[in-house]
C-alpha positions in Angstrom: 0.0 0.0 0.0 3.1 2.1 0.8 4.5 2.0 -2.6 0.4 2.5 -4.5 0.6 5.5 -1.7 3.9 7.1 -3.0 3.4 6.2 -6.1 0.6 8.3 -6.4 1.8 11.2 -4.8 5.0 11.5 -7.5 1.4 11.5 -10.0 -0.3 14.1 -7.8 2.4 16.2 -7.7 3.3 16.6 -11.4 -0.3 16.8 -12.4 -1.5 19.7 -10.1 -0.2 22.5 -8.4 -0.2 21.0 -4.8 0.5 23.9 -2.2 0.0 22.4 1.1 -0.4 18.9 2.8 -4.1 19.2 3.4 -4.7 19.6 -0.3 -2.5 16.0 -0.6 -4.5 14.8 2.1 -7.7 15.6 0.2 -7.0 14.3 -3.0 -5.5 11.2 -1.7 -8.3 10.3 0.4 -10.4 11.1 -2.5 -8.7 8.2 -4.1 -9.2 6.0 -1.5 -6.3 6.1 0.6 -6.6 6.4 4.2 -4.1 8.9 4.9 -3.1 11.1 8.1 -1.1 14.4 8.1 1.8 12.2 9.7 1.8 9.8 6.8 2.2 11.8 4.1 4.7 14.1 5.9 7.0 10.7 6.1 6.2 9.7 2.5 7.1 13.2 1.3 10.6 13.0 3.1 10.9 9.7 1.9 10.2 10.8 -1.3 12.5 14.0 -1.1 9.8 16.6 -2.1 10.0 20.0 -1.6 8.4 23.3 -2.4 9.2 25.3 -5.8 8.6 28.8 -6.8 6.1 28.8 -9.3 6.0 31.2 -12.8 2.9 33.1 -10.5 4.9 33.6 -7.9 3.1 30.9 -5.8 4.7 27.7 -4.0 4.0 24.0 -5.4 5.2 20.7 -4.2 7.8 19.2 -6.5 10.1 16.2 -6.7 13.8 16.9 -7.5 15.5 15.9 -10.6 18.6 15.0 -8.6 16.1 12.4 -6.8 15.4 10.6 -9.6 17.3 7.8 -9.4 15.7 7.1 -6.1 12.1 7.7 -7.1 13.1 5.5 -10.6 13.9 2.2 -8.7 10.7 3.2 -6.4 8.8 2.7 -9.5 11.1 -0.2 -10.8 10.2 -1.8 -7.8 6.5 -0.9 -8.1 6.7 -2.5 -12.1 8.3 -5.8 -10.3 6.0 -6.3 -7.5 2.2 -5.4 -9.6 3.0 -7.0 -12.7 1.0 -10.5 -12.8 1.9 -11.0 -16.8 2.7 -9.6 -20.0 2.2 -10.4 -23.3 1.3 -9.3 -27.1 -0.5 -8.8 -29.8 1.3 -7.8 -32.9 2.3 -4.3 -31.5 0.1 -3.9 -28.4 1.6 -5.3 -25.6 -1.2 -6.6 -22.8 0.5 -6.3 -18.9 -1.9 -7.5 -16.0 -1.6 -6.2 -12.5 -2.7 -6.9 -9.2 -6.0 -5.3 -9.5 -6.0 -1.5 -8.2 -2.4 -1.1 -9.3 -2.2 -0.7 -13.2 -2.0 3.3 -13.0 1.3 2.9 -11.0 2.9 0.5 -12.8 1.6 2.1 -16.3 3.5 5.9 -14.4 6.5 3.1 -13.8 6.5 1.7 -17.0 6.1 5.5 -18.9 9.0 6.5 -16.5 11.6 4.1 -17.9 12.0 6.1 -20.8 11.5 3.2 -23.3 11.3 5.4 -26.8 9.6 2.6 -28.6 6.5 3.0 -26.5 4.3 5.1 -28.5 2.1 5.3 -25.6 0.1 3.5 -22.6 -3.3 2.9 -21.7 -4.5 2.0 -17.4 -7.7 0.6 -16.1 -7.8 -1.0 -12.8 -5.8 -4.1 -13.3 -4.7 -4.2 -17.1 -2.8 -1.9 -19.4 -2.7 -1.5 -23.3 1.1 -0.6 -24.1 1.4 0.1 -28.2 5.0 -0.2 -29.6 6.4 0.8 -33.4 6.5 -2.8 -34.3 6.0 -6.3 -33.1 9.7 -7.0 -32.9 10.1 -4.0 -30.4 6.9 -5.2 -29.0 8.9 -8.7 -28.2 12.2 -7.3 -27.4 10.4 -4.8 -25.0 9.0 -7.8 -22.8 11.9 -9.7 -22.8 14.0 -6.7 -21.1 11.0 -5.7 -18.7 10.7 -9.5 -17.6 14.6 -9.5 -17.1 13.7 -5.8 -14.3 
């Protein structure tokens, strides 16, 4: 739950303009996490996020480029643990996840800049993924089944 958590804060963040811990709070629990101020104060340390100057003038929660590397095996490790299985169709390559947890492993897949992904598509426990061409297709799930 941790990892769905933190995951979807590193979404929340680069999608809105988060100002304050209560708005986190809000949307998470609108997602269905159970969430206390406490809780997402850890995950955001964890997660080495911290406030920006935006082109307003206003503050927003961002996650540092120099913390990538960290937040990229967090989402390595959230591709390892959701994925149940993979395979294709000509150039659409079909992965199933525990259910509830294709968005962060689609974010985790679109992270590890693979530029033969033209693009991906979540639902709750599945995700389309369409490549250039089959052969990428199969070369594709070949290295992500070696992660």
């Amino acid at each position: 739950m941790k990892i769905k958590r933190q995951s979807r804060i590193v979404e929340l963040i680069k999608e809105h303009e988060i100002e304050t811990q209560d708005q986190l709070a809000e949307m998470l629990i609108n997602d269905g996490f159970n969430v206390t101020q406490a809780t997402i104060s850890r995950d955001m340390r964890e997660l080495k996020v911290t406030k920006v100057t935006t082109s307003s003038g206003g503050q927003k929660y961002a996650v540092l480029a120099s913390e990538d590397a960290k937040i990229s095996e967090q989402l390595s490790r959230v591709f390892r643990e959701g994925v149940i299985s993979m395979d294709y169709a000509q150039n659409i390559i079909v992965i199933k996840t525990l259910n509830g947890m294709a968005m962060a492993v689609a974010l985790a897949l679109d992270s590890m800049g693979n530029s033969e992904i033209m693009g991906t598509i979540a639902g709750d426990d599945t995700i389309f993924c369409v490549v250039k061409t089959e052969q990428k297709a199969i070369r594709l799930i070949e290295r992500l089944r070696s992660r």
